[in-house]
C-alpha positions as YAML, in Angstrom:
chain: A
units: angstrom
residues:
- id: 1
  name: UNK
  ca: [-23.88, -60.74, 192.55]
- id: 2
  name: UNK
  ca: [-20.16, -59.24, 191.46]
- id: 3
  name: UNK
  ca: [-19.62, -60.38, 187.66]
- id: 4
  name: UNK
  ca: [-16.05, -62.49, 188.37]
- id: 5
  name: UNK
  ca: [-13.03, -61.64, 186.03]
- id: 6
  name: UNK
  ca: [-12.57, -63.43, 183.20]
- id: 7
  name: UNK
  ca: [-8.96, -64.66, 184.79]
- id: 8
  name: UNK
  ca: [-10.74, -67.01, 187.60]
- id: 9
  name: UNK
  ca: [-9.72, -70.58, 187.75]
- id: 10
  name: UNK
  ca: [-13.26, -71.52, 186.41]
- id: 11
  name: UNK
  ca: [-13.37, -68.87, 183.58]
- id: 12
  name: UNK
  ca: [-10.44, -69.94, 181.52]
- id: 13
  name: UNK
  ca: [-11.55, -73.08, 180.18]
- id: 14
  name: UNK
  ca: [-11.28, -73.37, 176.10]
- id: 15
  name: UNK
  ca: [-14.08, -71.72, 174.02]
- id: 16
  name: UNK
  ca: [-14.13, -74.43, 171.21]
- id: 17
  name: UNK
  ca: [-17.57, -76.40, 171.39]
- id: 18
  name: UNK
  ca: [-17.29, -79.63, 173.47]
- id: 19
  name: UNK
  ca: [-13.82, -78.57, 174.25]
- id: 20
  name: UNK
  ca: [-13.74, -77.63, 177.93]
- id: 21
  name: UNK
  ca: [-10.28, -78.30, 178.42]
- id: 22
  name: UNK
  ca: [-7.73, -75.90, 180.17]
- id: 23
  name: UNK
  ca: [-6.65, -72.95, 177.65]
- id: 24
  name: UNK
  ca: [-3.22, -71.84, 177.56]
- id: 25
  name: UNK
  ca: [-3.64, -69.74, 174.80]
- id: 26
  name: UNK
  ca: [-5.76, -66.43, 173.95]
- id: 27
  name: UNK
  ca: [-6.85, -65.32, 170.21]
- id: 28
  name: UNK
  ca: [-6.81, -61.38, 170.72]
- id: 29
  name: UNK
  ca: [-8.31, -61.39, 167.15]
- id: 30
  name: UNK
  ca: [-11.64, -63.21, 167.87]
- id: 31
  name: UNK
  ca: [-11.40, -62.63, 171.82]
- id: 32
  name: UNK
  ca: [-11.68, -66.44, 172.59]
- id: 33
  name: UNK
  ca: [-10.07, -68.98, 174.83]
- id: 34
  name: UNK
  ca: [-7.96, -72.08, 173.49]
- id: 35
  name: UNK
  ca: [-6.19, -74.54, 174.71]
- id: 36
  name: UNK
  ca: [-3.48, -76.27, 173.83]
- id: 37
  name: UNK
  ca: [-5.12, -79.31, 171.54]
- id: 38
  name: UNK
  ca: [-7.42, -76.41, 169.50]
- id: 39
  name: UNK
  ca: [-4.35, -73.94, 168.56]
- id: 40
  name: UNK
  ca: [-3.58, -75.04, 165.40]
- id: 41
  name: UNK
  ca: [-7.01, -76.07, 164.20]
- id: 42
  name: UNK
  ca: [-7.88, -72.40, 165.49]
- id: 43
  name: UNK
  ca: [-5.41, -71.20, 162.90]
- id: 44
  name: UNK
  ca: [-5.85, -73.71, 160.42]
- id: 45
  name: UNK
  ca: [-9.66, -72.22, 160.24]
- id: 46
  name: UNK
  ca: [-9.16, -68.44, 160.88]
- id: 47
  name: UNK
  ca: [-5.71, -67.21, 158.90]
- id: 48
  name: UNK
  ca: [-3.97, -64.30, 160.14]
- id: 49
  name: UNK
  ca: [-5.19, -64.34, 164.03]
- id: 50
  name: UNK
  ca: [-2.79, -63.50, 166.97]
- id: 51
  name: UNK
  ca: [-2.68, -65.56, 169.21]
- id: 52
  name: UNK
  ca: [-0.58, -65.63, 172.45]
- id: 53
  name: UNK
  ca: [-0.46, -67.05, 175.95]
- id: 54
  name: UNK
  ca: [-3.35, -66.57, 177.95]
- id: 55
  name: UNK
  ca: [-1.90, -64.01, 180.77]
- id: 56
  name: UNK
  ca: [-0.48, -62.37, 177.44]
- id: 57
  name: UNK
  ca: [-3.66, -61.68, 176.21]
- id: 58
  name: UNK
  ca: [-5.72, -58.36, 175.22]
- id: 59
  name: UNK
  ca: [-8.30, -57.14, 177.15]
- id: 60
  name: UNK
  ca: [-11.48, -56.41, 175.04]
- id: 61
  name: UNK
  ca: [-12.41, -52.14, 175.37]
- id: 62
  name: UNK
  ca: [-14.48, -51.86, 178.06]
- id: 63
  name: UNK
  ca: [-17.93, -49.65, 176.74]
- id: 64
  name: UNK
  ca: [-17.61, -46.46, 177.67]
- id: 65
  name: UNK
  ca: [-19.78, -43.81, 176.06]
- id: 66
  name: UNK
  ca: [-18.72, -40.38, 174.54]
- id: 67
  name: UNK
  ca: [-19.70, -37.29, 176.53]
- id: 68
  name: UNK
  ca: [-20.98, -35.44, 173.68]
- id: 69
  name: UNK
  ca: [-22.23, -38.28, 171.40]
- id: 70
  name: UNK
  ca: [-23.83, -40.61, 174.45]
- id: 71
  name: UNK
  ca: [-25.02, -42.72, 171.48]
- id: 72
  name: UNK
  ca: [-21.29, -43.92, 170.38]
- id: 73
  name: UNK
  ca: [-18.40, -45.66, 172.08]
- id: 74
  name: UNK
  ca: [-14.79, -44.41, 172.80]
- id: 75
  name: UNK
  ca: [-13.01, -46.49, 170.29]
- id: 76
  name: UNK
  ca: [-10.43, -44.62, 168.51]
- id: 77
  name: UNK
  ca: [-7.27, -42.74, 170.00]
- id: 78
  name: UNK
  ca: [-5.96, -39.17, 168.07]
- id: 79
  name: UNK
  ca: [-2.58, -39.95, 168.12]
- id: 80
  name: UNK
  ca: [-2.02, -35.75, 167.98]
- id: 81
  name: UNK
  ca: [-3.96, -34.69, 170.72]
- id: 82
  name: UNK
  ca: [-2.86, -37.76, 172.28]
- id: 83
  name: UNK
  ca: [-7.45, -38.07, 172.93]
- id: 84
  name: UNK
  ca: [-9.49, -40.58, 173.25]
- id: 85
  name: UNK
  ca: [-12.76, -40.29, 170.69]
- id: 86
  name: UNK
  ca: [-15.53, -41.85, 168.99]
- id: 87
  name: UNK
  ca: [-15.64, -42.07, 165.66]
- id: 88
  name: UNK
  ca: [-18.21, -39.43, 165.19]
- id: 89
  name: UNK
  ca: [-16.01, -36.81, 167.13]
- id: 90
  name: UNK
  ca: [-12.80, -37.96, 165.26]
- id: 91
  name: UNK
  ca: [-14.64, -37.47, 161.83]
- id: 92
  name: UNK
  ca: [-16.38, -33.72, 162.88]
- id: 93
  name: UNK
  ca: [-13.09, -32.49, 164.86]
- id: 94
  name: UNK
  ca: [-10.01, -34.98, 163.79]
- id: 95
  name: UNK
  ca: [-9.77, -36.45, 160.67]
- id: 96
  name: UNK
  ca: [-7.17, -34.96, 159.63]
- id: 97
  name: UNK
  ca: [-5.08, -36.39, 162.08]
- id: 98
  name: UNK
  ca: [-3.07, -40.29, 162.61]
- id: 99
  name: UNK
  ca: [-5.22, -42.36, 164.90]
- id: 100
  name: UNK
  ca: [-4.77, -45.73, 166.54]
- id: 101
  name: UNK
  ca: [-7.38, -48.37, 167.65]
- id: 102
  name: UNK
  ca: [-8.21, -47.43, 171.40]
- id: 103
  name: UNK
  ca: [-8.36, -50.71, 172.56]
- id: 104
  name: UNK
  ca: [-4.25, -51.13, 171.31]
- id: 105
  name: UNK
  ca: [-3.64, -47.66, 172.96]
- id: 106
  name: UNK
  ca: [-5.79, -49.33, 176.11]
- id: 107
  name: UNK
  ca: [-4.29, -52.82, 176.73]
- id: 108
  name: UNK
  ca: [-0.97, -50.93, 175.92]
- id: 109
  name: UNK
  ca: [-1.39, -48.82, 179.14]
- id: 110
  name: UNK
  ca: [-2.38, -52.26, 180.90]
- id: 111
  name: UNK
  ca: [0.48, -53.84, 180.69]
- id: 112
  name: UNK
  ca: [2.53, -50.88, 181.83]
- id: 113
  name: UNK
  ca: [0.49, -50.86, 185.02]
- id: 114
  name: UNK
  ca: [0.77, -54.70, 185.14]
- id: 115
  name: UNK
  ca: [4.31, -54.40, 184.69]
- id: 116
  name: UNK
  ca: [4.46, -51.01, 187.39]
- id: 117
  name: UNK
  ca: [2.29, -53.25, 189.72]
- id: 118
  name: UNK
  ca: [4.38, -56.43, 189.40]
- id: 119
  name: UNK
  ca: [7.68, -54.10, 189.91]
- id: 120
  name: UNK
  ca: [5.98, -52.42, 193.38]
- id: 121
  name: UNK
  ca: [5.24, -56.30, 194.48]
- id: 122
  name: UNK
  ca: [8.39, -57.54, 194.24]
- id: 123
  name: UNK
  ca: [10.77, -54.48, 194.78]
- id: 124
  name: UNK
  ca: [9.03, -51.24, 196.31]
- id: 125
  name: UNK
  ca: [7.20, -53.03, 198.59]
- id: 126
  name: UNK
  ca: [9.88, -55.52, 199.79]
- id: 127
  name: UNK
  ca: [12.57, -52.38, 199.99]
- id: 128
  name: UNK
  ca: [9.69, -50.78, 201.94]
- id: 129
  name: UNK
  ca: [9.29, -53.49, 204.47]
- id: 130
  name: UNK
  ca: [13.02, -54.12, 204.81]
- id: 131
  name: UNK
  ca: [12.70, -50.17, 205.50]
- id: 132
  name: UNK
  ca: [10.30, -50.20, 207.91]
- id: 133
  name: UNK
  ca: [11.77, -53.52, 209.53]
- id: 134
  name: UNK
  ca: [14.93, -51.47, 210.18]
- id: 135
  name: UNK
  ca: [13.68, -47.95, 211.35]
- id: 136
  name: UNK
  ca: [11.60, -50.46, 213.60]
- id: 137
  name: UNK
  ca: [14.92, -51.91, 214.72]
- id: 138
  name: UNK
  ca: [16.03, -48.19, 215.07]
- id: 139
  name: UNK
  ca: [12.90, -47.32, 217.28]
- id: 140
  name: UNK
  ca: [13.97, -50.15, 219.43]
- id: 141
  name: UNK
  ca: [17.59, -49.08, 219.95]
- id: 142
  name: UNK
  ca: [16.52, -45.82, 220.56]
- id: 143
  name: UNK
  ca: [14.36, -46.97, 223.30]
- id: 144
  name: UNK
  ca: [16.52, -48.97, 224.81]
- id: 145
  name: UNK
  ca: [19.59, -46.23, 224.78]
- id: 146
  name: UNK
  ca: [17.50, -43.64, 226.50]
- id: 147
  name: UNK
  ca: [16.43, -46.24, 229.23]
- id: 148
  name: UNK
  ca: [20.08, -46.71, 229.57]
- id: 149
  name: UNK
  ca: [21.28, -43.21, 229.43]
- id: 150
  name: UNK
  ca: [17.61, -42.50, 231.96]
- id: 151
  name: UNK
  ca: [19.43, -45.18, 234.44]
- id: 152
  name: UNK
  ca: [22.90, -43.56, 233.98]
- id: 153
  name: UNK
  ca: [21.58, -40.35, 234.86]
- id: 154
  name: UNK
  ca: [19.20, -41.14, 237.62]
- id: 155
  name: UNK
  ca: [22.83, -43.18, 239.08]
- id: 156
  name: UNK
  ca: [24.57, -40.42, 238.98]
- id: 157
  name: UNK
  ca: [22.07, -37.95, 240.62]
- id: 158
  name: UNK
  ca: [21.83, -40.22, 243.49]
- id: 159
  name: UNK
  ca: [25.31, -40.10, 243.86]
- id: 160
  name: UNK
  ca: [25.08, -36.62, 243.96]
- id: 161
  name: UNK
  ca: [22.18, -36.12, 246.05]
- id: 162
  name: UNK
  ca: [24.06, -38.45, 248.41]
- id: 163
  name: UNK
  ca: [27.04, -36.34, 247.93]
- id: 164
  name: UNK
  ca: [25.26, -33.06, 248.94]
- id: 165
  name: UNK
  ca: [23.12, -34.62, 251.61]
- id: 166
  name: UNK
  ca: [26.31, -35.76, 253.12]
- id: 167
  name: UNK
  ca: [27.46, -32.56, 252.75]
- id: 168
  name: UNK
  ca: [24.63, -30.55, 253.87]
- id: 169
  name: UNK
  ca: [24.81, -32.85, 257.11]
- id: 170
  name: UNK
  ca: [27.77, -31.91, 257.99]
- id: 171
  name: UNK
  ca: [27.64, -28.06, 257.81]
- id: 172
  name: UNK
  ca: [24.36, -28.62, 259.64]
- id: 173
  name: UNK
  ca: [26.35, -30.24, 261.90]
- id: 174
  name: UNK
  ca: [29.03, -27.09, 262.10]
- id: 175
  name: UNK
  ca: [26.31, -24.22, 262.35]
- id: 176
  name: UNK
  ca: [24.78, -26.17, 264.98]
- id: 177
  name: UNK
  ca: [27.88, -26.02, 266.79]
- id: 178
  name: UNK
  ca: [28.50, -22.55, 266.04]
- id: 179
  name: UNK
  ca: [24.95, -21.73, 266.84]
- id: 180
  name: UNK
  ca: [25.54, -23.41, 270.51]
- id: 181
  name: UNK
  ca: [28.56, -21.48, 271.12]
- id: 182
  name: UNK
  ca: [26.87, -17.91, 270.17]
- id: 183
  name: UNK
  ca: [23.74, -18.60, 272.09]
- id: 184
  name: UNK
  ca: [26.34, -19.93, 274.95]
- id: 185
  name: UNK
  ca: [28.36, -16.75, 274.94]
- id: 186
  name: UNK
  ca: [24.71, -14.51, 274.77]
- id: 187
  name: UNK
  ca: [23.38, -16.08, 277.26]
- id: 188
  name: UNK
  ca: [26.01, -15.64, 279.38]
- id: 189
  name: UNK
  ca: [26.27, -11.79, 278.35]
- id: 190
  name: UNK
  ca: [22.52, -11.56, 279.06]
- id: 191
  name: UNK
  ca: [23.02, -12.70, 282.50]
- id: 192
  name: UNK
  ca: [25.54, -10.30, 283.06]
- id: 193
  name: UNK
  ca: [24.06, -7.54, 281.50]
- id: 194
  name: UNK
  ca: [20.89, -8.36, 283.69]
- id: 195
  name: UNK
  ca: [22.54, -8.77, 287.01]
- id: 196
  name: UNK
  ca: [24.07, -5.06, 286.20]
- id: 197
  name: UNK
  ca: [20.88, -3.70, 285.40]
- id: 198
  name: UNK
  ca: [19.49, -4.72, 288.79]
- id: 199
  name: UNK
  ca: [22.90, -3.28, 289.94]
- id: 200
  name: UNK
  ca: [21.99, 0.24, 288.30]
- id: 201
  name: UNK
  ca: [18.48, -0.13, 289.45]
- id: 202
  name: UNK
  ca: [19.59, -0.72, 293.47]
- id: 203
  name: UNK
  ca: [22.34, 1.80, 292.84]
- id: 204
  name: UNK
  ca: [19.73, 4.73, 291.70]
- id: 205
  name: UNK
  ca: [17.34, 2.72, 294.72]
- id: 206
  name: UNK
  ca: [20.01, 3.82, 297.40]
- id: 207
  name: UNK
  ca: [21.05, 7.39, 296.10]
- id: 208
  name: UNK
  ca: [17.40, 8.22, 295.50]
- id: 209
  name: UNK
  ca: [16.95, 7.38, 299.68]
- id: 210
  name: UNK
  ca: [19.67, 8.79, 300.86]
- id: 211
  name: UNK
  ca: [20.39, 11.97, 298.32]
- id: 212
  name: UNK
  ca: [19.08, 14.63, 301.39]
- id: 213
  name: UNK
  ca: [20.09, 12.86, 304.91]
- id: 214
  name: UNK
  ca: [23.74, 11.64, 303.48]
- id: 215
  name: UNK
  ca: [26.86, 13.59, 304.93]
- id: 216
  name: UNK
  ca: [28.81, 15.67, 302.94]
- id: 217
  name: UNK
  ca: [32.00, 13.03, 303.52]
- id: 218
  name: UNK
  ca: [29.64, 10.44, 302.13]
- id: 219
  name: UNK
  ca: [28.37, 11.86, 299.51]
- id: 220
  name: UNK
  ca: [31.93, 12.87, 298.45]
- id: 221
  name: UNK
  ca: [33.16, 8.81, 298.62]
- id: 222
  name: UNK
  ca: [29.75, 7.61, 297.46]
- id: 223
  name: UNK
  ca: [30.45, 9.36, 293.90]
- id: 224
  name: UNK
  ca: [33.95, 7.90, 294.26]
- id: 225
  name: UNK
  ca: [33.40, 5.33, 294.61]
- id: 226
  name: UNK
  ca: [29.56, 4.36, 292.76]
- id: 227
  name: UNK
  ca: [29.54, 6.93, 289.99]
- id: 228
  name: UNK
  ca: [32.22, 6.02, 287.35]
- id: 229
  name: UNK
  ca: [30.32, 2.95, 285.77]
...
């Protein structure tokens, strides 16, 4: 089972003996819960420790061992090369440098991420969400513009296509007429040019008969008359 944090509802009672009662208060010095009744006994008994609220409080170092003396914790912070150590490393490597107590350093660097997490929930992420809530909005409108402009423009190419269907009618309607009146006036020309083929046709018919038993006279007023076409 997951250890719960020491900050759940059931975890924060005072650490006195036969206390129990809901602590307020936090000695960073001794790492122990108190409550409102025990402060000043607390102090009365132990001179000199810090104590603060409870949601003020310092975090005890978490273990974490050094990489190249497993045996020893991190504890100490080289305040040159800005390092976390163990003691053994700062004494070989550092001592000639200002350190600080790592666990300061540590709970230091929690409460700027407490405070950098508290500012993200109540700014950054309610400036995001009014964000999002208004380039949603903006989706929306954008949406809703183009369906309008989409029904704008389909309205208007109707009206065209009407336009030009109207229009296309009516010179349908014109080269339909003109068509008419050319195939009128060829078919008429055809018919006449056909009647004077069969015309040609009897002509040559008749001289082709008659060339060698016609009389001179007749042949004379048959080209008169026949020949010039």
């Amino acid at each position: 089972m997951d250890q719960v944090p020491d900050t759940a509802q059931h975890f924060i009672e005072c650490d006195t003996e036969s206390c129990g009662n809901f602590s307020a208060f936090y000695c960073n010095t001794c790492n122990q819960r108190i409550c409102c009744q025990c402060e000043q006994h607390h102090l009365d008994q132990n001179n000199g420790h810090e104590i603060v609220l409870f949601h003020e409080k310092k975090r005890k170092l978490p273990s974490e061992k050094c990489s190249i003396h497993p045996i020893n914790d991190i504890n100490v912070h080289c305040d040159v090369c800005q390092d976390p150590l163990c003691y053994m490393c700062f004494a070989q490597h550092h001592s000639d440098h200002d350190f600080s107590d790592f666990e300061t350093i540590y709970n230091d660097l929690l409460q700027q991420c407490q405070k950098e997490v508290t500012h993200i929930w109540k700014r950054e992420i309610p400036k995001a969400r009014d964000n999002a809530a208004l380039l949603e909005k903006k989706k929306e409108n954008v949406k809703k513009e183009i369906a309008k402009f989409r029904v704008s423009m389909k309205e208007k190419a109707d009206k065209l296509k009407g336009a030009i269907d109207s229009k296309l009618t009516d010179n349908n309607k014109k080269l339909n007429e003109i068509e008419n009146s050319v195939i009128s006036d060829t078919v008429e020309q055809l018919k006449e040019t056909k009647e004077y083929m069969k015309y040609l046709e009897k002509l040559i018919t008749d001289c082709e008969s008659n060339l060698f038993s016609i009389k001179p006279t007749e042949l004379t007023d048959f080209i008169r008359l026949k020949i010039f076409l």
